[in-house]
ZADO-1210 file (C-alpha; in nm, 4 decimals, padded with zeros to 6 digits):
<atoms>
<atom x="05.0337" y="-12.8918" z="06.4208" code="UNK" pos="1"/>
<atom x="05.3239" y="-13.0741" z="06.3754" code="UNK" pos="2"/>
<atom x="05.4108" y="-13.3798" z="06.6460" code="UNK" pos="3"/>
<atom x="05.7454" y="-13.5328" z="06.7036" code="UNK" pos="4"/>
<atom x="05.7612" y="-13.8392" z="06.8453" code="UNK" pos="5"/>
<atom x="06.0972" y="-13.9653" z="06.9675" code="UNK" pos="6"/>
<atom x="06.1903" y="-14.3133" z="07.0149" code="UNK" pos="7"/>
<atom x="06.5956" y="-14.3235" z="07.0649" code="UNK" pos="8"/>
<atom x="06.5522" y="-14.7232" z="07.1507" code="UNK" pos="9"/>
<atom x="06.2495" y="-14.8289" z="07.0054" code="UNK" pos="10"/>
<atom x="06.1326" y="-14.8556" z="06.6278" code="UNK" pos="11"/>
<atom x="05.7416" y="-14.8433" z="06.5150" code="UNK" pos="12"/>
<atom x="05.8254" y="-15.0467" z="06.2096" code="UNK" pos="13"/>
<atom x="05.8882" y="-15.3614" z="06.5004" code="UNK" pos="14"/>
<atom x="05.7027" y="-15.5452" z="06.7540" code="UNK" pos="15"/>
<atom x="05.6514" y="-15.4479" z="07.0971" code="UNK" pos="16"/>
<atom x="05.4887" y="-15.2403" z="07.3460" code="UNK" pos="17"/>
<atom x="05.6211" y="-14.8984" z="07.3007" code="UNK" pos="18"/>
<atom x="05.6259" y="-14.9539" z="06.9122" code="UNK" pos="19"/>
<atom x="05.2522" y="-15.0695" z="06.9197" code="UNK" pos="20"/>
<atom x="05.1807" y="-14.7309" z="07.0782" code="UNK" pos="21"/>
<atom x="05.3818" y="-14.5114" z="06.8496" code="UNK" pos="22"/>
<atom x="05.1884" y="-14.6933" z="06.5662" code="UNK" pos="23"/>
<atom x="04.8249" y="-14.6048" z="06.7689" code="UNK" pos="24"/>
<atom x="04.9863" y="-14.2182" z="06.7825" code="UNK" pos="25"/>
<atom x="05.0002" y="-14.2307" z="06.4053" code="UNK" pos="26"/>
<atom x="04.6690" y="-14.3605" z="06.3102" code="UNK" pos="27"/>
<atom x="04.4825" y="-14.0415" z="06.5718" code="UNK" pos="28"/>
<atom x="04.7570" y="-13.8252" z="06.4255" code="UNK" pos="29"/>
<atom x="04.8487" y="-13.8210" z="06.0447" code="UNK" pos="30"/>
<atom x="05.1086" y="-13.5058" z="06.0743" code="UNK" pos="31"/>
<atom x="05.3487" y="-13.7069" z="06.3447" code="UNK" pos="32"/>
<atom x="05.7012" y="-13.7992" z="06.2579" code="UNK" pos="33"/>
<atom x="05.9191" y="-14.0465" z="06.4725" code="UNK" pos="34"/>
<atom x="06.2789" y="-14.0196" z="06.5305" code="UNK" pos="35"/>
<atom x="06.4384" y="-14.3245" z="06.5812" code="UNK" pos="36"/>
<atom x="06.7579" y="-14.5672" z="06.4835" code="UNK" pos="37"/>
<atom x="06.7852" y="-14.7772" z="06.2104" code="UNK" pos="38"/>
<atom x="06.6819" y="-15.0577" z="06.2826" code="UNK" pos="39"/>
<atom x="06.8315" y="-15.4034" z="06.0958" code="UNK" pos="40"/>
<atom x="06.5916" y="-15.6269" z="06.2403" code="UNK" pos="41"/>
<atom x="06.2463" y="-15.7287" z="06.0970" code="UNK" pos="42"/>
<atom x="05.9954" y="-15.5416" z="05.9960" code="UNK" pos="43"/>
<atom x="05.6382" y="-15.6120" z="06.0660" code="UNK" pos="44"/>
<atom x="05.4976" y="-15.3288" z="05.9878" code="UNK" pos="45"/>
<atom x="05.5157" y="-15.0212" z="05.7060" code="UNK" pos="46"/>
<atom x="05.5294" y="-14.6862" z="05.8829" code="UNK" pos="47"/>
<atom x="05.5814" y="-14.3796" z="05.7154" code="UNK" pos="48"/>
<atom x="05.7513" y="-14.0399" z="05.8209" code="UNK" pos="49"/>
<atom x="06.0105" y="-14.1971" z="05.9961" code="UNK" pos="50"/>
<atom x="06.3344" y="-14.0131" z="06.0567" code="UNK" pos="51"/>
<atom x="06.6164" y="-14.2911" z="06.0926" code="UNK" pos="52"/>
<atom x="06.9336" y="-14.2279" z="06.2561" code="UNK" pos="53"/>
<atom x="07.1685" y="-14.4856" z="06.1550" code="UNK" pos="54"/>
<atom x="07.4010" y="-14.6548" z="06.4648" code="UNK" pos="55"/>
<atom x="07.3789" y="-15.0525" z="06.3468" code="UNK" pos="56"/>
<atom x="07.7794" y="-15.1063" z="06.3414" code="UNK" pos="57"/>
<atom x="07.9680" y="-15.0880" z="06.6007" code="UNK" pos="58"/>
<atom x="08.1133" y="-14.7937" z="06.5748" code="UNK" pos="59"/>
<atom x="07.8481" y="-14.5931" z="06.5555" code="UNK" pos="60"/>
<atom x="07.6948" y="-14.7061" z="06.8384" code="UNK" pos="61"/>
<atom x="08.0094" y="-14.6253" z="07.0373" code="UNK" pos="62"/>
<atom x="07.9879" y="-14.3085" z="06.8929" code="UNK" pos="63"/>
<atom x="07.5946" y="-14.2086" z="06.9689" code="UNK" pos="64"/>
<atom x="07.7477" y="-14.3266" z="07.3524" code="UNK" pos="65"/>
<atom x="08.0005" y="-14.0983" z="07.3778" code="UNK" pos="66"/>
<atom x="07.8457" y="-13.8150" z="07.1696" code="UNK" pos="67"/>
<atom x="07.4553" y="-13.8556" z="07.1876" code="UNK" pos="68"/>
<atom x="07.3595" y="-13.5175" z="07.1467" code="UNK" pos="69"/>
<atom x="07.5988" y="-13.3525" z="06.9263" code="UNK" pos="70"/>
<atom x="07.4898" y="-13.7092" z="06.7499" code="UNK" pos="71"/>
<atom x="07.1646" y="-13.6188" z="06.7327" code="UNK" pos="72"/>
<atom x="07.1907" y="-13.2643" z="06.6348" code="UNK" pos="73"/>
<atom x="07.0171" y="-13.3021" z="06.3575" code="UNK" pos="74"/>
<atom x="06.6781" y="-13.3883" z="06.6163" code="UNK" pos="75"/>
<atom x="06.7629" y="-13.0037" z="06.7748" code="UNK" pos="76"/>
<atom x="06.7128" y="-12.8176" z="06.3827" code="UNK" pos="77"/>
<atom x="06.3785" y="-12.9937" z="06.3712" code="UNK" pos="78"/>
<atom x="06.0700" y="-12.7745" z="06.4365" code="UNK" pos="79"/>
<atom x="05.7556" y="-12.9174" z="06.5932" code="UNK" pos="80"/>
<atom x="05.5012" y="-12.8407" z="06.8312" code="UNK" pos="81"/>
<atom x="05.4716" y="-13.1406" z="07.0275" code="UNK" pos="82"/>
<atom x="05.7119" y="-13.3826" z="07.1255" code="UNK" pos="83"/>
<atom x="05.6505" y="-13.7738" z="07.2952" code="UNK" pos="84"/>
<atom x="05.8929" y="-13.8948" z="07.4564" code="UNK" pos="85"/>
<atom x="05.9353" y="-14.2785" z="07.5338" code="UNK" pos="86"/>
<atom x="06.1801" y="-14.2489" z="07.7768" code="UNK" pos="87"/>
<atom x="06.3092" y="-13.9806" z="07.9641" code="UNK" pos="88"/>
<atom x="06.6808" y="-13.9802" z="07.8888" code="UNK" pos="89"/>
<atom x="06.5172" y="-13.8053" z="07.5662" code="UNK" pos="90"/>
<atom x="06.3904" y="-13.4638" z="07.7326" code="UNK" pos="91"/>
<atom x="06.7842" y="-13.3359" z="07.6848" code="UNK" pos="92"/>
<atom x="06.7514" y="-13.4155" z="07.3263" code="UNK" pos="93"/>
<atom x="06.4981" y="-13.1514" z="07.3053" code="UNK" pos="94"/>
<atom x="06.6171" y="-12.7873" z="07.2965" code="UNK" pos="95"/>
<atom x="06.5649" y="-12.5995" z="07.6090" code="UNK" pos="96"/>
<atom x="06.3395" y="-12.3237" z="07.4617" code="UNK" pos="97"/>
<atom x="06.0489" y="-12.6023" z="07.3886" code="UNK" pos="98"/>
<atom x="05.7700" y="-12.6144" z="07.5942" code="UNK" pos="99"/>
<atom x="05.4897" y="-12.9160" z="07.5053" code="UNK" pos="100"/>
<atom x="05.6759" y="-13.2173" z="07.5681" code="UNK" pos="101"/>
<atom x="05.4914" y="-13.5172" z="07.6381" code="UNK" pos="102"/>
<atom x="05.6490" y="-13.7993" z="07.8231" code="UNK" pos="103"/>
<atom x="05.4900" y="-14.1278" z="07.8058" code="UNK" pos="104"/>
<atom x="05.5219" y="-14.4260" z="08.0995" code="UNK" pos="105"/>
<atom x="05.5005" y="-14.7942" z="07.9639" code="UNK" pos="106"/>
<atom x="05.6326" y="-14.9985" z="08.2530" code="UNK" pos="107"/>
<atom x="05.5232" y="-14.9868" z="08.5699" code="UNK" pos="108"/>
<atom x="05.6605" y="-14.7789" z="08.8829" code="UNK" pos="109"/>
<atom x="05.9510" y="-14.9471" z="09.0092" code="UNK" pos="110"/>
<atom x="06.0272" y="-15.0568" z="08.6891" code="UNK" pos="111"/>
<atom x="06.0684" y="-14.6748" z="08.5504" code="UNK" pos="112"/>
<atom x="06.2764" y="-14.5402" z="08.8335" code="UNK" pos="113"/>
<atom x="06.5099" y="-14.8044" z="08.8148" code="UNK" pos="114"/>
<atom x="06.5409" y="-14.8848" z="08.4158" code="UNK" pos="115"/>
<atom x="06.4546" y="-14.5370" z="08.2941" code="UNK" pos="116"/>
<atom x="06.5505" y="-14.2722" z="08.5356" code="UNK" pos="117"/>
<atom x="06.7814" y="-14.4425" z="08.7393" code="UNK" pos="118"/>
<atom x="06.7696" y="-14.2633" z="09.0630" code="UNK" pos="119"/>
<atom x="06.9410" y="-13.9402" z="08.8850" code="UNK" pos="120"/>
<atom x="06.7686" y="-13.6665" z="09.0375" code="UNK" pos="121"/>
<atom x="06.8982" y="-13.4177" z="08.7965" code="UNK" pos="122"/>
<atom x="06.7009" y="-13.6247" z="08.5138" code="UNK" pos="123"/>
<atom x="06.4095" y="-13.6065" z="08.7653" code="UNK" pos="124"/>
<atom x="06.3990" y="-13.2824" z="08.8115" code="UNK" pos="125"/>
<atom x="06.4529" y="-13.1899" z="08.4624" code="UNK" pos="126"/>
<atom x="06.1707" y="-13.3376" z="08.3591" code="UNK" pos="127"/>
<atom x="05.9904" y="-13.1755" z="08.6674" code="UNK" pos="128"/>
<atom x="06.0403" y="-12.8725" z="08.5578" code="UNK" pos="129"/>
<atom x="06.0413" y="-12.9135" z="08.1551" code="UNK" pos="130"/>
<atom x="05.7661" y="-13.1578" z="08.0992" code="UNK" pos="131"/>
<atom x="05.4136" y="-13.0553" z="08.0005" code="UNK" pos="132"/>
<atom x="05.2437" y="-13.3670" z="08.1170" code="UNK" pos="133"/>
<atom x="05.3817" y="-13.6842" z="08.2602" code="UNK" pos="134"/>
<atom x="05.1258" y="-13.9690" z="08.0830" code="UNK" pos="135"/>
<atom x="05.0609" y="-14.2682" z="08.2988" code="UNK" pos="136"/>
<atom x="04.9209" y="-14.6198" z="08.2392" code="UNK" pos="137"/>
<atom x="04.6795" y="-14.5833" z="08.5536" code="UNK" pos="138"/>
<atom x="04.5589" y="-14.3919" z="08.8476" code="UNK" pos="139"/>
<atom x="04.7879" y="-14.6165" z="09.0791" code="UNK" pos="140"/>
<atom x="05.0658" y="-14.5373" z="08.8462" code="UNK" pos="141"/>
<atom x="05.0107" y="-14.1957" z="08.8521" code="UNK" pos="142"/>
<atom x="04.9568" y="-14.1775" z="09.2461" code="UNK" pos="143"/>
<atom x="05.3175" y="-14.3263" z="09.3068" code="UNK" pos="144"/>
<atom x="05.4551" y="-14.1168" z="09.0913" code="UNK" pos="145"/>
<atom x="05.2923" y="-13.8228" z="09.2863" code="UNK" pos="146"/>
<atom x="05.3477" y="-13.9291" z="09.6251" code="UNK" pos="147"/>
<atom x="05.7172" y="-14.0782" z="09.5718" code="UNK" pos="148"/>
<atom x="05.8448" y="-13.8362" z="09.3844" code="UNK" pos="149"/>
<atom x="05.6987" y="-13.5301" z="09.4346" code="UNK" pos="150"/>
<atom x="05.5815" y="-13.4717" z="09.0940" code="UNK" pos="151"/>
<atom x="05.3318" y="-13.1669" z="08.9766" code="UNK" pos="152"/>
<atom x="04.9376" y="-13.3216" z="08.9947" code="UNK" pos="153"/>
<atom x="04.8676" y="-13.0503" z="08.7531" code="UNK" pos="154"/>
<atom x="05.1570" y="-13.2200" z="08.4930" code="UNK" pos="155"/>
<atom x="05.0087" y="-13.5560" z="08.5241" code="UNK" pos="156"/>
<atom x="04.7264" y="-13.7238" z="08.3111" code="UNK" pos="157"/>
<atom x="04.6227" y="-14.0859" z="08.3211" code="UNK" pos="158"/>
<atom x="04.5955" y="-14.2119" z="07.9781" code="UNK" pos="159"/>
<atom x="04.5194" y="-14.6267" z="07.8956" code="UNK" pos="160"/>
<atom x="04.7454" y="-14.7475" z="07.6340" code="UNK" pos="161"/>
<atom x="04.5135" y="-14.8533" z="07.3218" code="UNK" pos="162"/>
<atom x="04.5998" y="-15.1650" z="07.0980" code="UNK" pos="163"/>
<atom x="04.5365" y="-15.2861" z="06.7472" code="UNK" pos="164"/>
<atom x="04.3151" y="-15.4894" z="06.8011" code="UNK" pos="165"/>
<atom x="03.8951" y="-15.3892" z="06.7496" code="UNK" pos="166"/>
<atom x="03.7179" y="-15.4328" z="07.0403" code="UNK" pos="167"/>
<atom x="03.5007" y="-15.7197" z="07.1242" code="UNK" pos="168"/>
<atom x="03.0770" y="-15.6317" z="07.1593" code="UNK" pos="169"/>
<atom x="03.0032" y="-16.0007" z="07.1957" code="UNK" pos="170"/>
<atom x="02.9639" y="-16.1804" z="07.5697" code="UNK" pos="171"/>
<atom x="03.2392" y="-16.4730" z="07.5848" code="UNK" pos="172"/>
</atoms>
C-alpha cells in the first residue's frame, strides 16, 4: 500500500504540530511519502521520502499562487492509495477519480472554519462528498463538526494525535 501524505504548508523535517504528526505517520507507516515545499529553514529532523516542491524565492511563490495546481501537476501523475491531507485546500490537488483521502484536523473548531476552510461552502462540500474520513482531535471536535456543518457521522473518526515522546508508567 502506498500512502501519500500531503503537506502544501508544512514540512516534517521542522518543528511543529502538524510536522510532529507527519513524522508519527512515518514511524506506523514505512511506505508513506510526503509532498511538501522546500523548505530553507532549519532542520531538526532527517526524514526520508520526501517529495520537495521548490517555491523559496519570490517568484515562485507568486507563481504556486496564481497557478497552484497546474504547479503541482506533478502531485496529480503520482499513484497512491491513500492520501492525508493537512489542510483541506489540498483535496483539489488530488485527482477526482481517487477515493481514500484522509483529512486530518489539528486546530480546534472555530479555528478550522475560519483559517482552513474559510466559510467556502464549495470547499465544504467538496470535501463532503470526496473525503473518506474526516479525522478529529476529540469527540467534542467531532460533534461540532457534525452538528454545525452537517457532515457524514459515517465519514468521521476520532483519532488523538500521538507525540514523540514515551509515555510515563511512573506516579508524579
Amino acid at each position: 500500500m502506498k500512502i501519500l501524505c500531503l503537506s502544501t504548508k508544512t514540512n516534517p523535517c521542522n518543528q511543529g504540530g502538524i510536522e510532529t504528526f507527519c513524522r508519527v505517520l512515518k514511524k506506523f507507516y514505512n511506505n508513506i511519502e510526503f509532498f511538501s515545499f522546500l523548505n530553507k529553514e532549519k532542520r531538526y529532523y532527517d526524514v526520508k521520502n520526501i517529495i520537495e516542491l521548490k517555491a523559496d524565492k519570490w517568484y515562485e511563490k507568486i507563481i504556486y499562487k496564481l497557478f497552484g495546481k497546474t504547479y503541482l501537476s506533478k502531485l496529480k501523475k503520482m499513484e497512491y492509495d491513500i492520501y492525508i491531507l493537512n489542510f483541506p485546500k489540498d483535496i483539489e490537488l488530488i485527482p477526482k477519480d481517487k477515493k481514500n483521502i484522509i483529512l486530518v484536523q489539528h486546530i480546534n473548531y472555530s479555528k478550522y472554519v475560519e483559517e482552513y476552510f474559510r466559510n467556502d461552502l464549495k470547499l465544504i462540500n467538496e470535501c463532503k462528498k470526496r473525503l473518506k474520513y474526516f479525522v478529529f482531535l476529540s469527540e467534542y471536535d467531532r460533534d461540532k463538526f457534525v452538528k454545525e456543518m452537517n457532515f457524514p457521522l459515517c465519514k468521521t473518526k476520532v483519532i488523538r494525535h500521538s507525540c514523540e515522546l514515551e509515555i510515563q508508567n511512573i506516579k508524579k
